[in-house]
C-alpha positions as CSV (number, residue, x, y, z in Angstrom):
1,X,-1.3,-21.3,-2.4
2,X,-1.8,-19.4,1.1
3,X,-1.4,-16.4,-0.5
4,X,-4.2,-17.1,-3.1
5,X,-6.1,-18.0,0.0
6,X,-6.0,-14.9,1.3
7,X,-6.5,-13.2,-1.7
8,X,-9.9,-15.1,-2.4
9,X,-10.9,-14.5,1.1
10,X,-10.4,-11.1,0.9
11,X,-12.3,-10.9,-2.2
12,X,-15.0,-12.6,-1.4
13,X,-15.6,-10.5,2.3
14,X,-15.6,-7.0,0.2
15,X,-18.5,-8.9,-1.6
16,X,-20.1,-9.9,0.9
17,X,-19.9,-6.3,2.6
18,X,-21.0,-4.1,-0.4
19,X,-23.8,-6.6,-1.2
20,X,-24.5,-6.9,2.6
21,X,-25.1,-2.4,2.7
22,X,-27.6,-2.7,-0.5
23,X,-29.4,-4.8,1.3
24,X,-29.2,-3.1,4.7
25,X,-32.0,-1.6,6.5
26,X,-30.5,1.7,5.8
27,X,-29.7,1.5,2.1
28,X,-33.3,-0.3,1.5
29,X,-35.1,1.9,2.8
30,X,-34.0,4.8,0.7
31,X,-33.1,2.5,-2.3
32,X,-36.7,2.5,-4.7
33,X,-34.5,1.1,-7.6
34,X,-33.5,-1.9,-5.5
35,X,-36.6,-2.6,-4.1
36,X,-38.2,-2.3,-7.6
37,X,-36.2,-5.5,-8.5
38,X,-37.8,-7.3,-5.8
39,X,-39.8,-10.5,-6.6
40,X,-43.0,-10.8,-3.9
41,X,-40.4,-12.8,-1.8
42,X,-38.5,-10.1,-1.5
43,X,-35.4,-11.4,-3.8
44,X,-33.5,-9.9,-6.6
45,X,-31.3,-11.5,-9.3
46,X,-27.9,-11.7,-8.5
47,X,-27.6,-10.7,-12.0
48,X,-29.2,-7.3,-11.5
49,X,-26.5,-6.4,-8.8
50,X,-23.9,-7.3,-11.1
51,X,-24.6,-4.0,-12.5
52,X,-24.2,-1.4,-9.9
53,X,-20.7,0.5,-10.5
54,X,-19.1,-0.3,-6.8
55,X,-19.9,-4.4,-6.8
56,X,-18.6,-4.0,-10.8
57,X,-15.7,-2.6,-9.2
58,X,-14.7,-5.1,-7.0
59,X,-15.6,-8.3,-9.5
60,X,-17.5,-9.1,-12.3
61,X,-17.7,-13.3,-12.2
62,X,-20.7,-14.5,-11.2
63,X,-19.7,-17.6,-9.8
64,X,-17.4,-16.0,-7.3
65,X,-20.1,-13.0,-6.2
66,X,-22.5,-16.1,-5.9
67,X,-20.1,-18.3,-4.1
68,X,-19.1,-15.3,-1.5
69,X,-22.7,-14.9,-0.6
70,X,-23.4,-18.2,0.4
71,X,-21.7,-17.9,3.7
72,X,-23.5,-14.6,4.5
73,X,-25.0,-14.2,7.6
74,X,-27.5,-11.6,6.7
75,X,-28.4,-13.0,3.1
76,X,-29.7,-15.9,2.0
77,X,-29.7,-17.3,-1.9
78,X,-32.7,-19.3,-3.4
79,X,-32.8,-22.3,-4.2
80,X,-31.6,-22.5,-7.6
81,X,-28.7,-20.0,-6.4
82,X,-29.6,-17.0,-8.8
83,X,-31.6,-14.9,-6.4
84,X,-30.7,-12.9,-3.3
85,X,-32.4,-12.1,-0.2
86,X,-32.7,-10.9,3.2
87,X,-32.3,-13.4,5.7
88,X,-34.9,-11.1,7.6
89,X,-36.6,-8.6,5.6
90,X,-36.1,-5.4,5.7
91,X,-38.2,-3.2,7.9
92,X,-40.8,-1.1,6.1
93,X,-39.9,2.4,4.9
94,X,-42.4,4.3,7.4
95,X,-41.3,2.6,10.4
96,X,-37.5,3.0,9.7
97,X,-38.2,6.6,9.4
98,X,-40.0,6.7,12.8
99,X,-36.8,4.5,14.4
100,X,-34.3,7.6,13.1
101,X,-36.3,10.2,14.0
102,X,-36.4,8.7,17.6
103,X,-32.9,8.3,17.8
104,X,-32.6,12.2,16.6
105,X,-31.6,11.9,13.3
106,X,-33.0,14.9,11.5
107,X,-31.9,14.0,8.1
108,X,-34.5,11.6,7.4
């Protein structure tokens, strides 16, 4: 049973960790596809995540990506437990840009 434990828990943290970089500042600001799914609120269906090929990879229940996000520091779920969010929203695209560029980052 421990080791089932472990396994879940480690399960559940790559979720939480590939769903936390979509939602990143980083990823977000670069991602128009994500940001397309975006209700006014700012949250997508879980459902619509389900579908990119590295969350696929690591699991395809949704009870058990749904479950691993509720104890997410940086997301939060809706009410009805379908939807995702930001717990703060993302910065805008045109001030992100300006933050890199005054760090240095020429790629941007």
């Amino acid at each position: 049973e421990d080791f089932i434990n472990r396994k879940l828990k480690t399960l559940q943290k790559a979720i939480r960790k590939q769903v936390g970089y979509y939602f990143s500042d980083l990823n977000w600001a670069k991602d128009e596809y994500l940001r397309s799914l975006a209700d006014s609120e700012g949250f997508v269906a879980i459902q619509n995540i389900m579908d990119f090929k590295l969350l696929k990879q690591i699991c395809s229940d949704f009870e058990t990506i749904r479950d691993s996000l509720q104890t997410s520091e940086d997301l939060e779920l809706s009410a009805c437990g379908n939807r995702l969010a930001r717990r703060q929203q993302a910065c805008d695209i045109d001030s992100f840009k300006c933050k890199l560029s005054q760090r240095g980052d020429e790629s941007v």
